[in-house]
Backbone as ProteinMPNN parsed JSONL, in Angstrom:
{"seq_chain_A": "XXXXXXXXXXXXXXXXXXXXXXXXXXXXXXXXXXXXXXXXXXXXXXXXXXXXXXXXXXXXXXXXXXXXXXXXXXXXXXXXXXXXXXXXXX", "coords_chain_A": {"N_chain_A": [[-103.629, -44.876, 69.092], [-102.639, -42.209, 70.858], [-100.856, -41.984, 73.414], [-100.259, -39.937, 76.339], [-96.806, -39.36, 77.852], [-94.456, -40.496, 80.458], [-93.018, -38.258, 81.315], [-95.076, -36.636, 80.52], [-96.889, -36.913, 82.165], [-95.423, -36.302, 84.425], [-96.001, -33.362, 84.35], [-97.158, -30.037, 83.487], [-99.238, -31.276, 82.6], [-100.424, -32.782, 83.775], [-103.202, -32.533, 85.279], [-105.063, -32.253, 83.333], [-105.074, -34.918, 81.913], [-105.515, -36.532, 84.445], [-108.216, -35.695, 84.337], [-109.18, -36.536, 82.038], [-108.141, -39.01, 81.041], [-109.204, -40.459, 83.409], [-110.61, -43.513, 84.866], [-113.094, -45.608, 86.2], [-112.091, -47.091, 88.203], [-109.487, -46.36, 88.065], [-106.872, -44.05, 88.404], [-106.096, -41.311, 86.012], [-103.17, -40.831, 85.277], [-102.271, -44.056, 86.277], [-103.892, -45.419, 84.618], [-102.594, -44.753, 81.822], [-100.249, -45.375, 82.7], [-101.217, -48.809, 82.396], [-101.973, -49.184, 79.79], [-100.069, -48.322, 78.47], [-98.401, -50.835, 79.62], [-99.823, -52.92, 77.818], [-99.849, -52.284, 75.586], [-96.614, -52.83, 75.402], [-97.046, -55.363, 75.611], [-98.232, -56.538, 73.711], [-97.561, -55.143, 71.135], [-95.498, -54.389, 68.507], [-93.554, -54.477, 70.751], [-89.78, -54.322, 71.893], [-89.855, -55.882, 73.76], [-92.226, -57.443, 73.012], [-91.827, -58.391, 71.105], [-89.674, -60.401, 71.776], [-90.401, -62.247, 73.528], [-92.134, -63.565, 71.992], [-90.635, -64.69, 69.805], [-89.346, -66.569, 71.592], [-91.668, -67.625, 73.016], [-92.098, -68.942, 70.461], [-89.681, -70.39, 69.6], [-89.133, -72.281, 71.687], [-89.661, -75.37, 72.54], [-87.853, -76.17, 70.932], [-87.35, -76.128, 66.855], [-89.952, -75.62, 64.863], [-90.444, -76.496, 63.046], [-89.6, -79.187, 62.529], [-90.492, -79.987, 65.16], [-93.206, -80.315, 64.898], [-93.504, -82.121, 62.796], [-92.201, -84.157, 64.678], [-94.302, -84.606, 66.25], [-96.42, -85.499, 64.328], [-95.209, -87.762, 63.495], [-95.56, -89.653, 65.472], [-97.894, -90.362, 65.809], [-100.337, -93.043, 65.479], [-100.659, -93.951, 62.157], [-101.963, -95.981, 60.611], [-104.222, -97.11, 60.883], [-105.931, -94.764, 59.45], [-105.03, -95.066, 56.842], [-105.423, -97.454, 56.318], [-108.411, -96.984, 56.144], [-108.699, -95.005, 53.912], [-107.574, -97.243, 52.089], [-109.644, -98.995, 51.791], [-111.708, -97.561, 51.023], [-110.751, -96.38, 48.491], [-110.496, -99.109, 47.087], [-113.337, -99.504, 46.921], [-116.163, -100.308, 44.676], [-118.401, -98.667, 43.787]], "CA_chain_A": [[-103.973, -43.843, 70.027], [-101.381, -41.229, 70.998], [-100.777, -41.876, 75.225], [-99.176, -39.57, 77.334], [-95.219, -40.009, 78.019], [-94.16, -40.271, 81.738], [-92.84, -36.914, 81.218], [-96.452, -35.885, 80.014], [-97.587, -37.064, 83.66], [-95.252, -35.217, 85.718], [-95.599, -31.611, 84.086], [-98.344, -29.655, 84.119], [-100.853, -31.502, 82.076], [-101.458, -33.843, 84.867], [-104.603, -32.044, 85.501], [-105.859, -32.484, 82.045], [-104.625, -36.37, 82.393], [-106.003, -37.323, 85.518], [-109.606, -35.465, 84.362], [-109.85, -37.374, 80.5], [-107.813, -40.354, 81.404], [-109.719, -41.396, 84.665], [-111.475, -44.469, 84.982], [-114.094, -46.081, 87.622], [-111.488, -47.913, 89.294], [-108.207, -45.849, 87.931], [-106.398, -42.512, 88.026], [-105.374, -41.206, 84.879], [-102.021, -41.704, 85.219], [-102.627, -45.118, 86.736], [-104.355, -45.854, 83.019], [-101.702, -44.663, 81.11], [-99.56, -46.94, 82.671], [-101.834, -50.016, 81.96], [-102.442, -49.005, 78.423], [-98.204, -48.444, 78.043], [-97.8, -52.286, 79.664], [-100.513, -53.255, 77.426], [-98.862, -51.385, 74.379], [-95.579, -53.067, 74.865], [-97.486, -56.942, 76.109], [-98.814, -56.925, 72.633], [-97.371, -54.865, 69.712], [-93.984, -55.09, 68.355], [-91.728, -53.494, 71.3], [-88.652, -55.452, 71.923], [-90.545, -57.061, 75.012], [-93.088, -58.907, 72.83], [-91.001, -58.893, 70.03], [-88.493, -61.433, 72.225], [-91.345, -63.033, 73.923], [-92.846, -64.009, 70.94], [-89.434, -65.665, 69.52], [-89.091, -66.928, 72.736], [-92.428, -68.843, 72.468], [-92.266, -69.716, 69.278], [-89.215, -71.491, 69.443], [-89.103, -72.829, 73.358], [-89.679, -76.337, 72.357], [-87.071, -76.237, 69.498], [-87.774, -75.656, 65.998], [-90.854, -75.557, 64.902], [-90.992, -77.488, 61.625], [-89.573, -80.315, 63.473], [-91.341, -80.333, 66.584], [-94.503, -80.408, 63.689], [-92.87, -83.823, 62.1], [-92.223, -85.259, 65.177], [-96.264, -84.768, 66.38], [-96.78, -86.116, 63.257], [-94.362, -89.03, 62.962], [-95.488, -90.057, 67.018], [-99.165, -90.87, 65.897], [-100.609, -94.572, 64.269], [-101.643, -93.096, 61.456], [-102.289, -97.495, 59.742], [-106.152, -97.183, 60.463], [-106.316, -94.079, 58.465], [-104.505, -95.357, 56.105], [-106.522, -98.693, 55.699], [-109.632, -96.71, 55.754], [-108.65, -94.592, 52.735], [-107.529, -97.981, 51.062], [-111.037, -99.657, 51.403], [-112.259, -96.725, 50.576], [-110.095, -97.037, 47.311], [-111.583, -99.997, 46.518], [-115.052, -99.786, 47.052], [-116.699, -99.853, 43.388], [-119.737, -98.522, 43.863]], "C_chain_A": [[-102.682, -43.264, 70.592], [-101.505, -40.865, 72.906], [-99.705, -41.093, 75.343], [-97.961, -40.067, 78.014], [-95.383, -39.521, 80.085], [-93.551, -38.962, 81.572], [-93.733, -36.082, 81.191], [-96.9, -36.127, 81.618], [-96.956, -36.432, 84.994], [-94.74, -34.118, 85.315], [-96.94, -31.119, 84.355], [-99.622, -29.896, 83.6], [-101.181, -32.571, 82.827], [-102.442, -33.639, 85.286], [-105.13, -32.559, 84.413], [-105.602, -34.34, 82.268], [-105.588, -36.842, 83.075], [-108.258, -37.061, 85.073], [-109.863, -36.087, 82.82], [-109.408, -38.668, 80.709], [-108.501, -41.708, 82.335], [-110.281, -42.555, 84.219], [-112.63, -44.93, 86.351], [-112.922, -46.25, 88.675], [-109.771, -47.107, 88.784], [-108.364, -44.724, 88.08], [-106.278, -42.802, 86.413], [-104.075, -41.924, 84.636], [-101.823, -43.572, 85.736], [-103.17, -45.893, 84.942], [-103.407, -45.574, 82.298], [-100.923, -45.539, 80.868], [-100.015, -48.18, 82.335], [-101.85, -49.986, 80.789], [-100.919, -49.225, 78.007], [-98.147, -50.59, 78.242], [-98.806, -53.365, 78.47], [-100.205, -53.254, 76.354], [-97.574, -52.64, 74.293], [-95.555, -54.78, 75.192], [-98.002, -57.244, 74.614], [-98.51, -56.381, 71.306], [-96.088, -54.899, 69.55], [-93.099, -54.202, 68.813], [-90.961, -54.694, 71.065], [-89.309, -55.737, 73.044], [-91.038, -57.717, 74.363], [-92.808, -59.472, 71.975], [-89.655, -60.26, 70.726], [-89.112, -62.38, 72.903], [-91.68, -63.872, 73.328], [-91.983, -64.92, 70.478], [-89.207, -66.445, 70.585], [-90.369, -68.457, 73.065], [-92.885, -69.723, 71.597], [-90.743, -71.419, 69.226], [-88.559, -72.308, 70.919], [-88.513, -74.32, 73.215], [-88.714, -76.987, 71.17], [-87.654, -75.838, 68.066], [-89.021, -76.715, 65.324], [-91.12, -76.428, 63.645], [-90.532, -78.58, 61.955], [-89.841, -80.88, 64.33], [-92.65, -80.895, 65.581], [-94.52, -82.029, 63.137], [-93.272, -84.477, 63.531], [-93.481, -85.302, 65.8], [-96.136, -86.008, 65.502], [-96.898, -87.898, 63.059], [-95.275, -90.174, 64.549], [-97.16, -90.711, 66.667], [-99.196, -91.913, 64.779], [-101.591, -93.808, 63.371], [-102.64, -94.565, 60.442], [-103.766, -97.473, 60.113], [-106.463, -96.261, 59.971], [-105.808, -95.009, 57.385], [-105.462, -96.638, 55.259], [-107.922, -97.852, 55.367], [-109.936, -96.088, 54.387], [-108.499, -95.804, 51.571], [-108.79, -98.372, 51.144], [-111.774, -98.881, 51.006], [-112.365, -96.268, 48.966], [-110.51, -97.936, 46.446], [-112.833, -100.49, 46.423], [-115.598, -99.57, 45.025], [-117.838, -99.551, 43.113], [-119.614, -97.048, 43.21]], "O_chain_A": [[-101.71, -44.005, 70.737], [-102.019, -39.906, 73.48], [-98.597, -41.23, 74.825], [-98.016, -41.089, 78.699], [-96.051, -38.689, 80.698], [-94.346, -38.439, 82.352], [-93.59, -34.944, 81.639], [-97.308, -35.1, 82.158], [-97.471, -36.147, 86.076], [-93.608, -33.7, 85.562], [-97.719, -31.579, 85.19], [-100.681, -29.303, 83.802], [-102.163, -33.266, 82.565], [-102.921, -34.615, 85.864], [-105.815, -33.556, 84.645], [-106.37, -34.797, 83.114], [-106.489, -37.504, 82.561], [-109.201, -37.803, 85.35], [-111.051, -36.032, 82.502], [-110.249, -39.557, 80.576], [-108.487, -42.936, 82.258], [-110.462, -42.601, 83.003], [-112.691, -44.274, 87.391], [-112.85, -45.661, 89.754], [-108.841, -47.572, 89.443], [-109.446, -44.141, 88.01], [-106.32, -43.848, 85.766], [-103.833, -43.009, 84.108], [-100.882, -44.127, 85.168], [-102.611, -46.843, 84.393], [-103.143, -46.671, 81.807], [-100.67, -46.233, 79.883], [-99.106, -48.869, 81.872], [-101.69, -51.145, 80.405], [-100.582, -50.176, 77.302], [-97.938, -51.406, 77.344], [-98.45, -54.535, 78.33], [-100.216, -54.375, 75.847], [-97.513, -53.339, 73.282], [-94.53, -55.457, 75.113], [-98.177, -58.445, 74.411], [-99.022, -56.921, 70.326], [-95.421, -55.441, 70.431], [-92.292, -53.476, 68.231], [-91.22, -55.692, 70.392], [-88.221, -56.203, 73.384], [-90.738, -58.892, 74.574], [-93.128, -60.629, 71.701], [-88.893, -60.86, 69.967], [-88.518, -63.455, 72.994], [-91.665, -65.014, 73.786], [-92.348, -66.086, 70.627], [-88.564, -67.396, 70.141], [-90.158, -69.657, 73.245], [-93.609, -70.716, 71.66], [-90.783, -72.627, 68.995], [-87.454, -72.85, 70.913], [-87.373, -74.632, 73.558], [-88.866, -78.091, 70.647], [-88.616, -75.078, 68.179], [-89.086, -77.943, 65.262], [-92.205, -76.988, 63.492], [-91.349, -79.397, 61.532], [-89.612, -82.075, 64.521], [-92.932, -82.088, 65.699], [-95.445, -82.841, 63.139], [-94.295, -85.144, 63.692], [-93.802, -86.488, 65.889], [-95.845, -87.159, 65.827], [-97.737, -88.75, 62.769], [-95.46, -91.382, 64.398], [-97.536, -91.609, 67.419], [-98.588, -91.933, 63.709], [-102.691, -93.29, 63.568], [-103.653, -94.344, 59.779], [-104.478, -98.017, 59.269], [-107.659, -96.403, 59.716], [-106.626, -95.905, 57.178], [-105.953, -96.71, 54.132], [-108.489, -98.108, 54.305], [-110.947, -96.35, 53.733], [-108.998, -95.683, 50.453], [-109.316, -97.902, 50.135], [-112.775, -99.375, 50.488], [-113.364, -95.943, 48.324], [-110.84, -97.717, 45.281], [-113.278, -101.552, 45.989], [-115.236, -98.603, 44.354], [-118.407, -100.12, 42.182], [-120.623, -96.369, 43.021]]}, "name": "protein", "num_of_chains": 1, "seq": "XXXXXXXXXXXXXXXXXXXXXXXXXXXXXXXXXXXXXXXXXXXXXXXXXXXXXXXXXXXXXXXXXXXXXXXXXXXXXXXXXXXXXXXXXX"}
């Protein structure tokens, strides 16, 4: 969708703006802006684009954080269960 630039809101299509934009509880311009922070909270500006790297690797890297989950749980009663499982001959 193609939003109005802060430039677009203070010329003279702020009339047109404020009367297609409105909402219940917003102005136009008031929506614009939500839709812009909304825009750059979720597609790839450099805000969510650094966010995103940012939460991805917080905790360190990620294929090692993964291991050490991994490594941190008793995994010996799976393990037995697959062997008796192994040897069942039925």
């Amino acid at each position: 969708m193609a939003l109005p630039g802060e430039a677009d809101v203070n010329s003279s299509a702020l009339p047109d703006i404020e009367l297609f934009l409105q909402a219940k509880t917003l102005t136009g311009p008031e929506r614009v802006r939500l839709f812009k922070l909304a825009y750059d909270a979720s597609i790839s500006s450099s805000f969510s684009g650094r966010q995103a790297l940012y939460e991805y690797f917080f905790f360190g890297d990620p294929v090692r954080m993964a291991g050490a989950l991994v490594n941190c749980y008793d995994r010996e009663p799976v393990r037995a269960r697959v062997r008796s499982l192994l040897q069942r001959e039925d």
